[in-house]
C-alpha positions as CSV (number, residue, x, y, z in Angstrom):
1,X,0.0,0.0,0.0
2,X,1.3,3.5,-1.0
3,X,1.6,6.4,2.0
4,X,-0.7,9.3,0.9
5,X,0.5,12.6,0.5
6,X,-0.9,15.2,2.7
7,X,-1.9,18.8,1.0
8,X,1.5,19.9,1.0
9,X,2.6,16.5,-1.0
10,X,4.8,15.3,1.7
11,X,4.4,12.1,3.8
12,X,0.9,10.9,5.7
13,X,0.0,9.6,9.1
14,X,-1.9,6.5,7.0
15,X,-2.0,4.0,10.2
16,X,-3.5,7.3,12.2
17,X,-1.5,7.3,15.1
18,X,-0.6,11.3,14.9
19,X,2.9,10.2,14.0
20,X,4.5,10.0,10.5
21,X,6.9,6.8,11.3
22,X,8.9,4.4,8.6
23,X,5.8,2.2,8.7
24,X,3.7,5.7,7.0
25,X,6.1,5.7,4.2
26,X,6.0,3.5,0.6
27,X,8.7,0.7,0.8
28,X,11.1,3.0,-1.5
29,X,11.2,5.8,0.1
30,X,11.9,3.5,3.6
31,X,15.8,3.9,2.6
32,X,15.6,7.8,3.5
33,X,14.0,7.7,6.6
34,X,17.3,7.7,8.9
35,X,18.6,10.4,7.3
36,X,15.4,12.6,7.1
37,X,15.0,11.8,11.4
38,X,17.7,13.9,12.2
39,X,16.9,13.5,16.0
40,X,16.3,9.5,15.9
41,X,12.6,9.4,17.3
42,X,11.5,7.1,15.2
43,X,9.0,10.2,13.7
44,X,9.0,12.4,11.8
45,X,8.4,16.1,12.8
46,X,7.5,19.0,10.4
47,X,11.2,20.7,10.9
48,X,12.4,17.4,9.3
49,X,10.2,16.9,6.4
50,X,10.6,20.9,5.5
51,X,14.8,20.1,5.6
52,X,14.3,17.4,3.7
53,X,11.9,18.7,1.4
54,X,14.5,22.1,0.9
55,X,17.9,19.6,0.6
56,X,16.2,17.7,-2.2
57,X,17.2,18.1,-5.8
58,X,14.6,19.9,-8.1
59,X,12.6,17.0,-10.4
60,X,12.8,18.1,-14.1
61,X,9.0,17.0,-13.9
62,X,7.7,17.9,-11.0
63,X,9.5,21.2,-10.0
64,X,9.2,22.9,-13.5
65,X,8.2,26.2,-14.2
């Protein structure tokens, strides 16, 4: 089963447990999660996902203008 995206496109809670864990996230994108937690919770907070979202490298498709 495939996380959703929330309205922003990143990651969802999909189990609903108010947390966005390695369990939330499609089996691909599982590789990234450890170095997306910066503080090793086991979640991920909404500082993360916005460093992450700001490190990543534009998508020719995605990110066009």
């Amino acid at each position: 089963m495939k996380a959703r995206r929330d309205a922003r496109g990143g990651p969802k809670d999909t189990n609903g447990d108010g947390k966005i864990t390695i369990q939330d996230l499609p089996e691909k994108r599982q590789k990234h999660f450890a170095k997306i937690d910066t503080n090793a919770n086991g979640e991920l907070d909404q500082a993360e996902l916005d460093a992450a979202r700001a490190a990543r490298k534009p998508h020719p498709e995605i990110d066009k203008q």
